[in-house]
N, C-alpha and C positions, 0 to 999 in steps of 0.2 A: 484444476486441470481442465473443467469442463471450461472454464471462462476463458481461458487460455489456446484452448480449441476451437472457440465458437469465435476468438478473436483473427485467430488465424486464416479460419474460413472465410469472414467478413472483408480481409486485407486483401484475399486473393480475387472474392467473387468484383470489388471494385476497381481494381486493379491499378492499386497503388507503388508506385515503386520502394525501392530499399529503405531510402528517407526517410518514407511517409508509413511505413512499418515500423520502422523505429521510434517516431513520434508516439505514434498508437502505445506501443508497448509503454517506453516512459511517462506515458498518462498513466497507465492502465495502471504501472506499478506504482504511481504515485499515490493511485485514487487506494490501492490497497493499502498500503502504510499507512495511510490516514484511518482507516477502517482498521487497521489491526492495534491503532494506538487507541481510539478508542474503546474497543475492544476491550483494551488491557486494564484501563482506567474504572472500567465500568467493574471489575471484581477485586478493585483495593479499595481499601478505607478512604474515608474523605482527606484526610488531612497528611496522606503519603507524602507525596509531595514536597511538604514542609516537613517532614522530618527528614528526607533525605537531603534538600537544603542546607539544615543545621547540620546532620552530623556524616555527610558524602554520601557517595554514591560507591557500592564494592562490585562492578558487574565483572 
């Protein structure tokens, strides 16, 4: 929420239009999914991965 705030702020004090708020965001949420897969990876076993491979995936 704070990064989402401070993103906010940064959009207005440069004063970007619609666009180029959008872009911002689609970064911003890109660069998070990347950090929350990580994330995710770093509290499973090494060899996940390959077992959902072999026997699917139930999400």
């Amino acid at each position: 929420m704070r990064r989402s705030i401070l993103l906010l702020l940064f959009v207005g004090a440069c004063g970007l239009g619609p666009d180029d708020e959008l872009w911002i965001l689609e970064q911003a949420w890109r660069q998070a999914e990347e950090i929350a897969a990580i994330a995710d990876n770093l509290l499973l076993p090494a060899r996940t991965d390959e077992f959902f491979d072999r026997h699917g995936r139930r999400d």
